[in-house]
N, C-alpha and C positions, 0 to 999 in steps of 0.2 A: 837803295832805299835811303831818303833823307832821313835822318835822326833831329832836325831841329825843332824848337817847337812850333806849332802853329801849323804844321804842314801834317798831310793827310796821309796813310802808309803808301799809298799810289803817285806821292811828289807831289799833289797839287795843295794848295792853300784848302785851309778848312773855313769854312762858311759858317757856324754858328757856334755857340756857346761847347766851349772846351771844358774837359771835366773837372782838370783843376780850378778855373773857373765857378764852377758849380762846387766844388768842395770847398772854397775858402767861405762861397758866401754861405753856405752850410754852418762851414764852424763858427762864425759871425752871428748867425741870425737864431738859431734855436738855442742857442742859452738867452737870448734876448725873451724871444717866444716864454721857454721856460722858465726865466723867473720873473716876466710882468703875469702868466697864469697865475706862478703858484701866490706872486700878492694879491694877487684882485683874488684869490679860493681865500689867502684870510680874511681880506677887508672885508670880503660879503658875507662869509660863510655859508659860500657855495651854495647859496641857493639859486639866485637867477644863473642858469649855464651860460646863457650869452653875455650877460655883464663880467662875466669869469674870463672865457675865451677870446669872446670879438679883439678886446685891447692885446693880447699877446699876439695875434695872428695879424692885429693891421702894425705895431711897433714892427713884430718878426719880418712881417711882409718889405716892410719899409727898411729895414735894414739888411734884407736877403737883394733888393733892388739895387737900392747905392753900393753895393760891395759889386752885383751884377756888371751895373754901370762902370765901377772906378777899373774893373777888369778891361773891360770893353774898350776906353778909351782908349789907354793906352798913350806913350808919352815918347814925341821923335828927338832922339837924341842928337841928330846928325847934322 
């Protein structure tokens, strides 16, 4: 069994989004999400839910992306 990363427990290369991957852009992206919600809940005073939400889920989205991305690329040293 390889132990290195990127490889699949059966030796072959892994094909998509790894979990660490998905975890950094996690811890990256919903405190983004969470504190453009919780300003646009005072500047509005929550009244319109979409004027509240939409801005934290497209920042969140957008910064859950580019961590995605900067994962993905990846960089050859060699």
């Amino acid at each position: 069994m390889d132990a290195t990363a990127g490889s699949a427990p059966d030796g072959g290369e892994t094909s998509g989004l790894d979990r660490t991957a998905l975890a950094y852009a996690l811890l990256f992206s919903v405190p983004v999400w969470v504190g453009v919600t919780v300003m646009m809940l005072k500047v509005t005073g929550g009244r319109p839910l979409v004027l509240v939400v939409a801005p934290g889920f497209a920042l969140g989205g957008g910064v859950f992306a580019l961590v995605l991305l900067a994962t993905r690329g990846g960089y050859d040293t060699t």
